[in-house]
C-alpha positions as CSV (number, residue, x, y, z in Angstrom):
1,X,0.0,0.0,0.0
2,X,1.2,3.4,-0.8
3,X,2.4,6.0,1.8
4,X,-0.7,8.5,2.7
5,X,0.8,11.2,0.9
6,X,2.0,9.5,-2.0
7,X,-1.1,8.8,-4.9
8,X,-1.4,5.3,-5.4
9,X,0.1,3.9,-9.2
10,X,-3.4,2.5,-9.7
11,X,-6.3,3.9,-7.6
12,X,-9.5,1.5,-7.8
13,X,-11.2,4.7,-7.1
14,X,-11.3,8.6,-7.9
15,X,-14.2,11.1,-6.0
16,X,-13.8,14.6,-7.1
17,X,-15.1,16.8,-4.3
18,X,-14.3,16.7,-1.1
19,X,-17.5,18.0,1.0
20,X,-19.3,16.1,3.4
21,X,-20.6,14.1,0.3
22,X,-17.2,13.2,-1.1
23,X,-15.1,12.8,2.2
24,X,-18.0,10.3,3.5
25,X,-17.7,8.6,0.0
26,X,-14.0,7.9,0.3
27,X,-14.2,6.9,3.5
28,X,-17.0,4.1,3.1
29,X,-15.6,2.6,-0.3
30,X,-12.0,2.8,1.6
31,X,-13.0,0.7,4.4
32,X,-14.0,-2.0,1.8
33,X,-10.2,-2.4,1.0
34,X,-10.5,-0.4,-2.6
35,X,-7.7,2.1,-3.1
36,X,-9.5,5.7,-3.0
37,X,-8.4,9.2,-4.2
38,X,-10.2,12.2,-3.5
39,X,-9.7,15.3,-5.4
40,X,-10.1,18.9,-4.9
41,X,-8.3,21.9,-3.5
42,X,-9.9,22.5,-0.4
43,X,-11.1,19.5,1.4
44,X,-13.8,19.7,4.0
45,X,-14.6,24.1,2.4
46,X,-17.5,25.1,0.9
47,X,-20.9,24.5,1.6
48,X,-19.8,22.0,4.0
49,X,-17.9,24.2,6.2
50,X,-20.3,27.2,6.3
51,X,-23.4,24.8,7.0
52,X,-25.1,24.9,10.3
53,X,-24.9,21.4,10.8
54,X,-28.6,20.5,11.4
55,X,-30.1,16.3,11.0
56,X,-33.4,17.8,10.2
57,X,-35.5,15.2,8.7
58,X,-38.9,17.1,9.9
59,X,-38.6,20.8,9.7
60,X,-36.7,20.6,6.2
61,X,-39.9,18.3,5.0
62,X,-41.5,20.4,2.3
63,X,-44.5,20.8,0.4
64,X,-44.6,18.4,-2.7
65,X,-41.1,16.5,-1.2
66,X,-42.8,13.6,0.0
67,X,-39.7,11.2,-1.0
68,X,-37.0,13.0,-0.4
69,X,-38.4,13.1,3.5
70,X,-39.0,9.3,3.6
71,X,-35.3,9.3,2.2
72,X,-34.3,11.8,4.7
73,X,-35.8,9.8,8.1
74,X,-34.1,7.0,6.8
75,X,-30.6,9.0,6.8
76,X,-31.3,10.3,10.1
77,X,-32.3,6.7,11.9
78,X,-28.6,6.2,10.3
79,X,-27.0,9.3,11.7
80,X,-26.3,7.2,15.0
81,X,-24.2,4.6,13.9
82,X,-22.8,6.6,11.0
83,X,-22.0,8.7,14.0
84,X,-20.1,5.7,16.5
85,X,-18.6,3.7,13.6
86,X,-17.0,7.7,12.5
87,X,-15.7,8.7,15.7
88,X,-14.6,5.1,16.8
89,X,-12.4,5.1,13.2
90,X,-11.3,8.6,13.2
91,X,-10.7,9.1,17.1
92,X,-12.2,12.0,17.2
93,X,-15.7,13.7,18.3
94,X,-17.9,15.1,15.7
95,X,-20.5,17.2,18.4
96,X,-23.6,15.1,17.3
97,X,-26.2,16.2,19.6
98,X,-29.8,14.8,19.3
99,X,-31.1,17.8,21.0
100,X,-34.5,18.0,19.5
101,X,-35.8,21.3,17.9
102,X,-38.0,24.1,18.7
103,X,-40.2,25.3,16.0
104,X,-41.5,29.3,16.7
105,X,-43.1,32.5,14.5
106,X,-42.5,35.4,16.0
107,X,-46.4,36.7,15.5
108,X,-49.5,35.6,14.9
109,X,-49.6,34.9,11.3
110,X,-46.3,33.1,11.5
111,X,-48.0,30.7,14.0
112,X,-50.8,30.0,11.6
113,X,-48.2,29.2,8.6
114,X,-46.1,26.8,11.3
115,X,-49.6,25.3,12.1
116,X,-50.1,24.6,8.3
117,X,-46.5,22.9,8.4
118,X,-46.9,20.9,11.1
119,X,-50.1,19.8,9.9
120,X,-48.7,18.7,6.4
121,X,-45.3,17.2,8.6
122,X,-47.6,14.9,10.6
123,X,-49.6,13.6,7.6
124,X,-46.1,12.4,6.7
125,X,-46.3,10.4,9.6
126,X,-43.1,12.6,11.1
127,X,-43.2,13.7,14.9
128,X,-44.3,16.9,15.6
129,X,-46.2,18.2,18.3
130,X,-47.9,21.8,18.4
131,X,-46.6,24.1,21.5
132,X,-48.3,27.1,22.7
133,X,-45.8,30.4,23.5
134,X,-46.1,29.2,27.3
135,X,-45.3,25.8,26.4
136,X,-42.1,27.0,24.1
137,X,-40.9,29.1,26.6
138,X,-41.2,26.5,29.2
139,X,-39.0,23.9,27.3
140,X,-36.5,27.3,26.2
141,X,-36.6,29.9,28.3
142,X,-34.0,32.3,26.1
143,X,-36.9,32.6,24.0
144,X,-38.6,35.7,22.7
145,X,-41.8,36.6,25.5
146,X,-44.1,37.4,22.2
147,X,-43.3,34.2,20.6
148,X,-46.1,32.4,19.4
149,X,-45.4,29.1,19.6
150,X,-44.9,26.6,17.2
151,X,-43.9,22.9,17.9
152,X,-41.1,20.2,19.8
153,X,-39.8,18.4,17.1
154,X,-38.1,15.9,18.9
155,X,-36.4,14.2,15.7
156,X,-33.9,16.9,14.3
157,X,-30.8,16.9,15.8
158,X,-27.2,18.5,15.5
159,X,-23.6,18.0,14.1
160,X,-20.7,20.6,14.3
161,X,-19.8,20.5,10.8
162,X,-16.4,21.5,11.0
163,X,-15.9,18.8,13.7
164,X,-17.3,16.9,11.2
165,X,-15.1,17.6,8.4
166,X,-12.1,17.0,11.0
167,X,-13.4,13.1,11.7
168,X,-14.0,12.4,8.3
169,X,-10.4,13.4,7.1
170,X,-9.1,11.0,9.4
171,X,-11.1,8.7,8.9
172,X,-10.3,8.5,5.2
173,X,-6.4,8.6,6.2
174,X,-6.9,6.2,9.0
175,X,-8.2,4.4,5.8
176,X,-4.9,5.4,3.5
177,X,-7.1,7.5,1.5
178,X,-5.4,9.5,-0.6
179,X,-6.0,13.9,-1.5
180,X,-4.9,15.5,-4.3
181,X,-5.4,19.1,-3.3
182,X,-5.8,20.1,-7.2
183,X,-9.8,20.7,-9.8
184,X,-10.4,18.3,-11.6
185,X,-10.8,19.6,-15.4
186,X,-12.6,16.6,-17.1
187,X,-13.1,12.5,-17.2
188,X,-11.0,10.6,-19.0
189,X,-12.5,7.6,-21.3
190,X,-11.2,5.1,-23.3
191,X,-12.1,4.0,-26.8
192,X,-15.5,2.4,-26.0
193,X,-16.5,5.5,-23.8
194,X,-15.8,4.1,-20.7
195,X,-14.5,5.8,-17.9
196,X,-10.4,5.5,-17.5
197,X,-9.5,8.0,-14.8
198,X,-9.4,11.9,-14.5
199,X,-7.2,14.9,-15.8
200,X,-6.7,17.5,-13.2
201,X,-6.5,21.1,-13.9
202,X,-2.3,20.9,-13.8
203,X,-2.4,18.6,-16.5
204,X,-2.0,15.5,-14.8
205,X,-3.7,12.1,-15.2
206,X,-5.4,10.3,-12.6
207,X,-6.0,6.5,-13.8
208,X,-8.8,4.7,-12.3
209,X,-11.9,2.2,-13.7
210,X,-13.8,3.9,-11.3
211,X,-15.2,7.9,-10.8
212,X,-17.5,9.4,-8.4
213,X,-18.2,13.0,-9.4
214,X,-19.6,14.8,-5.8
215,X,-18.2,18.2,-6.9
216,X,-21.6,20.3,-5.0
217,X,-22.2,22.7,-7.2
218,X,-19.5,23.5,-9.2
219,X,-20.2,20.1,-11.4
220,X,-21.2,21.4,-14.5
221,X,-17.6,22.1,-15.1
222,X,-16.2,18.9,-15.5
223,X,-15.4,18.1,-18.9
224,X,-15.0,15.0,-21.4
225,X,-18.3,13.3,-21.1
226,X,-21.2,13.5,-23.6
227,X,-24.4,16.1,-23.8
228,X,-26.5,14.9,-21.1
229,X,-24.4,13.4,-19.2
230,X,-24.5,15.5,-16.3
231,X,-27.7,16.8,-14.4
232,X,-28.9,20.2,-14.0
233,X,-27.1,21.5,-10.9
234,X,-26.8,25.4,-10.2
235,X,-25.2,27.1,-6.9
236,X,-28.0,28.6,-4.2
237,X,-26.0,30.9,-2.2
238,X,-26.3,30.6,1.8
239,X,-24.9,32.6,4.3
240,X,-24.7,31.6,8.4
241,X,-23.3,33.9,11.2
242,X,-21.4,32.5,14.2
243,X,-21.3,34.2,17.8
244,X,-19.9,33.2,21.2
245,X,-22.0,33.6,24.1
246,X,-19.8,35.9,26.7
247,X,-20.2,35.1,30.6
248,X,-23.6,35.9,31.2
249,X,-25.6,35.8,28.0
250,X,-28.1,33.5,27.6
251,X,-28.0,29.5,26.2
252,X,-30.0,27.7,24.3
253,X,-30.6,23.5,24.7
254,X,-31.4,22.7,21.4
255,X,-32.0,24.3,17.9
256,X,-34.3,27.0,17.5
257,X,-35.8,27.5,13.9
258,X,-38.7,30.3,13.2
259,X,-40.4,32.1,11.2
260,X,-40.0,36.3,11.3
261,X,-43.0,37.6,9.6
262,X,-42.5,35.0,7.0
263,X,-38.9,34.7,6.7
264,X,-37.2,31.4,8.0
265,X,-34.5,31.7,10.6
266,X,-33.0,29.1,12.7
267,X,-30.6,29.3,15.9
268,X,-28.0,26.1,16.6
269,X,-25.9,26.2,19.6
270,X,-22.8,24.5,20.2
271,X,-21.8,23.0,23.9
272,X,-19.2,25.3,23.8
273,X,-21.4,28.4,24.1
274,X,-21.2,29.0,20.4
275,X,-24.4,29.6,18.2
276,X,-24.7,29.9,14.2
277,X,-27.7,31.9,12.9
278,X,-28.6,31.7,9.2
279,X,-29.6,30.9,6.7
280,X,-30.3,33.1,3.8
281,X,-31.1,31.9,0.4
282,X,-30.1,33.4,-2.9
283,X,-29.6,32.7,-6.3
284,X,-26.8,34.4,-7.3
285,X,-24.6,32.7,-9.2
286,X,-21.1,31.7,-7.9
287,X,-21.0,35.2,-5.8
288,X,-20.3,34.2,-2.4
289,X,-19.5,37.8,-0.9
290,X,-21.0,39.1,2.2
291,X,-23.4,41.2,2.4
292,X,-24.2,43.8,4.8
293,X,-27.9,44.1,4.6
294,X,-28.0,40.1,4.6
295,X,-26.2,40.2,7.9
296,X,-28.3,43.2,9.7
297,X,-31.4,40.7,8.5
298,X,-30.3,37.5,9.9
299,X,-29.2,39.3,13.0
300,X,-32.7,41.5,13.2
301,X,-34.8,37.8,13.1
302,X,-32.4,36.3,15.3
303,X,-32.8,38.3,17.7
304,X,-36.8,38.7,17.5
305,X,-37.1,35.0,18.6
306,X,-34.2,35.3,21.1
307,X,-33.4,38.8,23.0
308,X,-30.1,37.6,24.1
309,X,-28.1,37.3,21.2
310,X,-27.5,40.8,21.8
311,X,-24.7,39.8,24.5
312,X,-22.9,37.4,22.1
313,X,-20.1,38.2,20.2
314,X,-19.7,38.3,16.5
315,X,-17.5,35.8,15.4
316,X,-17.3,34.7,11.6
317,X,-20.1,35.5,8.5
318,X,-19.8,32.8,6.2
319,X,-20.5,32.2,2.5
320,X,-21.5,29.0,0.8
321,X,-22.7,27.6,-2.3
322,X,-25.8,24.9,-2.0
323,X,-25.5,22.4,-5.1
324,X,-29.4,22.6,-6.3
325,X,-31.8,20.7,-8.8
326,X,-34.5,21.4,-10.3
327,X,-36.9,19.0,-8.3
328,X,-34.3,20.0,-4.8
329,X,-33.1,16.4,-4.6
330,X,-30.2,14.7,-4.3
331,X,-28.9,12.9,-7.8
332,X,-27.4,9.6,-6.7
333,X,-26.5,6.4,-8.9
334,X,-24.6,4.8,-12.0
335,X,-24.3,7.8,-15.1
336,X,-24.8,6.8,-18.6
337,X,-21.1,6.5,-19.1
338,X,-19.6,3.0,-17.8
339,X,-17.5,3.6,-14.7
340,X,-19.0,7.3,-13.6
341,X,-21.0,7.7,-10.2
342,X,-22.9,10.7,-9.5
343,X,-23.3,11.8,-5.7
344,X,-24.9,15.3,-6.6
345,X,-27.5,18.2,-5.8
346,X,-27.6,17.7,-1.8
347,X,-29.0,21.3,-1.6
348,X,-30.0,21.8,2.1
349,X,-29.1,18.0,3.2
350,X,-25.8,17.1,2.4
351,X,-24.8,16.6,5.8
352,X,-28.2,15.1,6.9
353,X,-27.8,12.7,4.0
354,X,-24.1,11.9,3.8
355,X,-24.7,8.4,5.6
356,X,-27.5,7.1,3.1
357,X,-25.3,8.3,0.0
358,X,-22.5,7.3,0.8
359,X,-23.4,3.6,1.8
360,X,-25.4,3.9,-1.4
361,X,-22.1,4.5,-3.3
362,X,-20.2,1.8,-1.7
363,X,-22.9,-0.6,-2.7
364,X,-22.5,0.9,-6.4
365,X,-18.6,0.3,-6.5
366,X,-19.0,-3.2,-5.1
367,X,-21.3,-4.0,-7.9
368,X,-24.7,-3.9,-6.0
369,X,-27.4,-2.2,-6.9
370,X,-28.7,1.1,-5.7
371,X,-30.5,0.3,-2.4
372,X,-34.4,0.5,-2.5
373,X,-34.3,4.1,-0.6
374,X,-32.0,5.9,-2.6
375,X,-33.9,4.2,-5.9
376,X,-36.0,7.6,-7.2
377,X,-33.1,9.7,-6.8
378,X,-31.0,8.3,-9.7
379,X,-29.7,10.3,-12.4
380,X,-32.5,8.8,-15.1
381,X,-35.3,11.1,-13.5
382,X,-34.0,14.2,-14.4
383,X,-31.4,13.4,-17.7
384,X,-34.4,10.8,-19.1
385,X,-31.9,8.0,-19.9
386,X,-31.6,4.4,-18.0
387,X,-28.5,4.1,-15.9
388,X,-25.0,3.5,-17.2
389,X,-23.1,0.2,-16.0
390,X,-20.1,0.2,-13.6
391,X,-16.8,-0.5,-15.4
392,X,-16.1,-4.0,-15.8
393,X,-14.0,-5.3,-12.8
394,X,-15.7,-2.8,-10.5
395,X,-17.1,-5.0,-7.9
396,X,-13.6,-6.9,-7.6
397,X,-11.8,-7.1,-4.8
C-alpha cells in the first residue's frame, strides 16, 4: 500500500469533491479495502464548512417532497451509527447532539403558517407536536416573551460541521485514502467511452476504472463526457453567522428554527457556548460575498425569537454555495457513461444525507445495486436516460 501522501500507481477509485458528500464517500468505499483518491483543492470548504450542521429530517420536509423526506428519516435513523462507527475510526468527536428542535413564528400569522406545516409534517407520519408560547418558553426559556409558539420536534438533531469535516479526514487517512489538493478539469474515457481516470487542472492524469463525481455545485464544469451526461445542478448561495456567548448571555438546549414575519430563521448552539444563525437563500450565481444588509437581516430575526443574542459576540459571516436541482433532490447512482457515479444536488441535506449516500455508493462500487431508498433519486429522472453500467472489474476485490 502506498504511503498516505503518495497517490497510489493505480487507484480503484477517484471522488472529485471533497465536501461532506465526497469525504464520506471515500471513506465508506476505503474501508472495503479499494484504493480511493479524493480530489479537490480544499477538502472539507464550501458548503460544508459554512453549513449549520442541522439532521433535520422534519422541519426541512417540504410541500410536494414527500420522497426525499421518507429518504431523509431513513438517513437520520442512520445518523447514530454513521455517528459511532465515524468517531470510533477517526478518534475523534464530531459534536452530534440529538437535541431535538424548537419550532417558533415570532407573530401571529407566523404561528398560523407553522400550524399549516406541522399539519402537512404529521400527515407524513413525522413527529411533531404543536406548542403554545407558554409551552415553548417552558422547554427554552432564552426565548422571545411574544413568541407564538410553534412545535417540539423531537427528531432533528445537531452536528458541528467542522468537527465533522475533522473526523471524516481522518477517517479516510486512517483508511490510507489519498487527497490530491488540485480541480479536476474533465473524465478521461477510453475507446469504448468508458471511464479511464481523471485529468486534473495541472495537466495531470489520474488513472482509475472507477469515478464518483460529488463536486456540489460546481459540477457542470467537468469536462470529457457526452451532452446529457451530467444533471442540471446550479449554486444557491447561503450565508450563516457565528457568535460566542460571553459570561452571562443566555444559552439555548437545542436548535431554535422560526419564522420572522414569513422569513425562515434558525438558531443552533454549540456546547461550547457557540451559536450559528442563518440561513439566507439566494440565487446568485457563484458570488459568495457578504453582504451587509443580509447580515443586519439575519441578526434583526435572530434576535426577535431570542433577545439575548445581543450579548454574544460576533464571530465569523460565512459564505456557501448549496448544489441545487430542479426537483431540490439529491442525484445519486450509475451515469450513462460505464464507470462514472454521480453523488450530486444535496441542496440543504448534504450533511443530513451523507450516511445514506454514501453507503449507497459503496454498494454501487461493489457491484450492487442502488439500495431501495435511494432508488428515485438516480440520475434517469431528471437526464431521461436508463442508468449506465459500472466499469467492468468494478465489484472486484
Amino acid at each position: 500500500m502506498a504511503a498516505m501522501h503518495e497517490v497510489p500507481a493505480s487507484p480503484d477509485v477517484v471522488v472529485v469533491g471533497g465536501g461532506v458528500i465526497g469525504l464520506s464517500i471515500a471513506w465508506r468505499v476505503a474501508e472495503t479495502g479499494r484504493r480511493v483518491v479524493v480530489v479537490d483543492p480544499a477538502p472539507g470548504r464550501g458548503a460544508t464548512w459554512a453549513a449549520a450542521g442541522m439532521i433535520a429530517p422534519v422541519t426541512e420536509a417540504h410541500y410536494g417532497e414527500e420522497a426525499l423526506a421518507s429518504l431523509a428519516v431513513h438517513a437520520a435513523e442512520r445518523w447514530p451509527a454513521y455517528n459511532t462507527d465515524l468517531e470510533a475510526v477517526s478518534a475523534r468527536g464530531t459534536g452530534y447532539l440529538r437535541c431535538g428542535t424548537i419550532v417558533v413564528g415570532a407573530d401571529r400569522s407566523d404561528r398560523l403558517a407553522l400550524d399549516e406545516i406541522r399539519a402537512y409534517q404529521a400527515s407524513l407520519g413525522l413527529e411533531v407536536t404543536a406548542l403554545s408560547g407558554r409551552e415553548s418558553r417552558e422547554l427554552e426559556p432564552a426565548l422571545s416573551p411574544n413568541s407564538h409558539g410553534g412545535a417540539h420536534v423531537p427528531g432533528d438533531h445537531q452536528v458541528d460541521n467542522r468537527l465533522l469535516v475533522a473526523a471524516l479526514t481522518a477517517a479516510c487517512r486512517a483508511h490510507h485514502v489519498t487527497f490530491v489538493a488540485d480541480r479536476v478539469a474533465a473524465v478521461d474515457r477510453d475507446r469504448t467511452g468508458a471511464v479511464s481516470g481523471v485529468v486534473q487542472d495541472t495537466g495531470i492524469a489520474l488513472r482509475a476504472p472507477t469515478v464518483v463525481l460529488a463536486a456540489g455545485w460546481d459540477l457542470a464544469s467537468v469536462q470529457g463526457l457526452p451532452p446529457g451526461t451530467l444533471p442540471p445542478v446550479r449554486p444557491v448561495k447561503g450565508m450563516t453567522l457565528r457568535l460566542q456567548a460571553r459570561a452571562l448571555a443566555p444559552r439555548l438546549s437545542q436548535t431554535v428554527r422560526g419564522l420572522v414575519h414569513g422569513i425562515p430563521c434558525y438558531l443552533v448552539p454549540r456546547h461550547d457556548g457557540a451559536l450559528v444563525v442563518g440561513a439566507t437563500s439566494e440565487e446568485r450565481g457563484t458570488d459568495q460575498t457578504v453582504d451587509a444588509g443580509a447580515v443586519y437581516a439575519l441578526l434583526r430575526d435572530a434576535r426577535s425569537l431570542v433577545p439575548g443574542i445581543d450579548e454574544y459576540e460576533l464571530v465569523e459571516c460565512a459564505t456557501g454555495l448549496r448544489p441545487g436541482t430542479p426537483d431540490n433532490a439529491p442525484v445519486v447512482g450509475w451515469s450513462s457513461v460505464p464507470g462514472l457515479a454521480l453523488a450530486a444536488g444535496h441542496y440543504r441535506n448534504g450533511i443530513l444525507l451523507a450516511p445514506v449516500t454514501a453507503a449507497a455508493v459503496a454498494d454501487l462500487v461493489a457491484g450492487r445495486p442502488l439500495p431501495d431508498v435511494m432508488a428515485p433519486f438516480g440520475p434517469e429522472r431528471l437526464l431521461g436516460h436508463a442508468r449506465g453500467a459500472p466499469a467492468a472489474g468494478t465489484a472486484a476485490r
